[in-house]
C-alpha positions as CSV (number, residue, x, y, z in Angstrom):
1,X,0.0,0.0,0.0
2,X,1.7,3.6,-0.8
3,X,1.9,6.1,1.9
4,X,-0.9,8.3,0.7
5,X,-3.4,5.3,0.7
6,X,-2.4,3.7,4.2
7,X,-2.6,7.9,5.9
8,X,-6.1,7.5,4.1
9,X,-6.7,4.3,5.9
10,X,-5.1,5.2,8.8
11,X,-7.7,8.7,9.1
12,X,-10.7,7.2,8.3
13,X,-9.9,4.5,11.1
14,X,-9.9,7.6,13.6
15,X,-12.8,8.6,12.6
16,X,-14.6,5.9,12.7
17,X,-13.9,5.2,16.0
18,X,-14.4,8.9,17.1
19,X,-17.6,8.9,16.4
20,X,-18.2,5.5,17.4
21,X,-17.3,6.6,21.1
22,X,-19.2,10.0,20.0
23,X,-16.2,12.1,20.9
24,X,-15.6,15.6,18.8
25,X,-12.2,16.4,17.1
26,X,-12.1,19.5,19.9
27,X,-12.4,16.5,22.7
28,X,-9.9,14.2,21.4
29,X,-7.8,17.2,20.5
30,X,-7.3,18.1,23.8
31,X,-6.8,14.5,24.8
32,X,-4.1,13.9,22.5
33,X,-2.7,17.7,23.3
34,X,-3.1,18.9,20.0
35,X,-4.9,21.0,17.9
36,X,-8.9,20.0,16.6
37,X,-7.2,21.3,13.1
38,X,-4.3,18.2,13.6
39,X,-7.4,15.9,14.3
40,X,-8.8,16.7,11.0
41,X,-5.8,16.5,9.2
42,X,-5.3,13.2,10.4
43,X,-9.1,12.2,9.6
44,X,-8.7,13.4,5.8
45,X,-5.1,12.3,5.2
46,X,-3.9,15.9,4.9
47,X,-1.2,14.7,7.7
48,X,-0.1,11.7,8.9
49,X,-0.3,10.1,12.6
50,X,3.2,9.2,14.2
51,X,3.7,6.5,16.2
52,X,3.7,8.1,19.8
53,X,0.1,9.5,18.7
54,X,-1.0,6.1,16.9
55,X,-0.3,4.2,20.3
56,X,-2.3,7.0,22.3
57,X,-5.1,6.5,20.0
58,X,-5.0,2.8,20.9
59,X,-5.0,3.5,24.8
60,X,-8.0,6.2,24.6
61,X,-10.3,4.1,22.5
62,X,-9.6,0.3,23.8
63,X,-8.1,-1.3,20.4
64,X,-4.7,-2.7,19.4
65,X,-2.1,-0.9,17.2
66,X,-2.9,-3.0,14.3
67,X,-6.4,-1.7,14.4
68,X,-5.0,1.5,12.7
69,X,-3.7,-0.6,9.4
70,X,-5.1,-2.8,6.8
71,X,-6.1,-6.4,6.7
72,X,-7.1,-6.3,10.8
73,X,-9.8,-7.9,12.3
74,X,-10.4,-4.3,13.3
75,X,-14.3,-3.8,13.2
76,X,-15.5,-7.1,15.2
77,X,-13.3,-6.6,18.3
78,X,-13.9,-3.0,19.2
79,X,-15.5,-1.9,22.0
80,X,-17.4,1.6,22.6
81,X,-16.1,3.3,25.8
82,X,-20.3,2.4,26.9
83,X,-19.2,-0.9,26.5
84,X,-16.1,-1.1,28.4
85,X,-17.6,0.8,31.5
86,X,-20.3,-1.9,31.3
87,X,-18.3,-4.4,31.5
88,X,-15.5,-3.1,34.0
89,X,-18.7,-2.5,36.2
90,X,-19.4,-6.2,35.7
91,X,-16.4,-7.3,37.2
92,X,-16.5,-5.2,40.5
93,X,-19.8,-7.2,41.0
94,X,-20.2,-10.1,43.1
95,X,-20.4,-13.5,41.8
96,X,-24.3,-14.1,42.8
97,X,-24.7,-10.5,40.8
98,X,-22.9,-11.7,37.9
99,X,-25.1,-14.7,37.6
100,X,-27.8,-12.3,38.0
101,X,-26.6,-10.3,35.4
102,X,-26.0,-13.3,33.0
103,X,-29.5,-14.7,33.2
104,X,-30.9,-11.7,32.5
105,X,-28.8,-10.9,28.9
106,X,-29.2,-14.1,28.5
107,X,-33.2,-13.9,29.0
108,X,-33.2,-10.6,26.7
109,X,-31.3,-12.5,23.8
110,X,-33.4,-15.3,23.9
111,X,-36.7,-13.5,23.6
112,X,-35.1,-11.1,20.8
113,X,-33.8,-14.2,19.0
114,X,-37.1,-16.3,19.2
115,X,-37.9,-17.8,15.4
């Protein structure tokens, strides 16, 4: 893959996972300590992301370094931050309010998933 095509890649991967976590450029700007322009450069491949800022993407939004380049199993794995406060909350609970907790997803899935 050339250079321009992978900063493509790489920017729309940022994207997609801003918004998937519903976070604004201005937001994850001032996460990353940079400008909201830098986080739309990155998004439209006007710039690329180096290293130290690909690996800070990884820590905010829960996903692997590899999620950020071609032929990953990126889209499957990912967690929302929603999702990973749900299930960080699950694991403070008690084993009794796990089970809890299981039968009842387990009673939701089954009624969705009903032929």
């Amino acid at each position: 893959m050339q250079k321009e095509n992978l900063t493509l890649y790489i920017g729309a991967q940022i994207k997609k996972l801003r918004k998937k976590n519903k976070i604004t450029q201005k937001d994850l700007a001032k996460k990353l300590g940079v400008a909201p322009s830098t986080i739309t450069n990155y998004e439209t491949g006007f710039r690329s992301a180096n290293q130290d800022i690909l690996f800070e993407l990884a820590e905010i939004f829960g996903v692997k370094i590899d999620y950020f380049f071609p032929n990953s199993e990126n889209d499957s794995d990912t967690l929302n931050l929603r999702e990973r406060e749900l299930i960080s909350n699950y694991k403070k609970l008690k084993e009794t309010d796990k089970l809890k907790v299981e039968g009842f997803i387990m009673g939701l899935y089954e009624s969705e998933n009903k032929e």
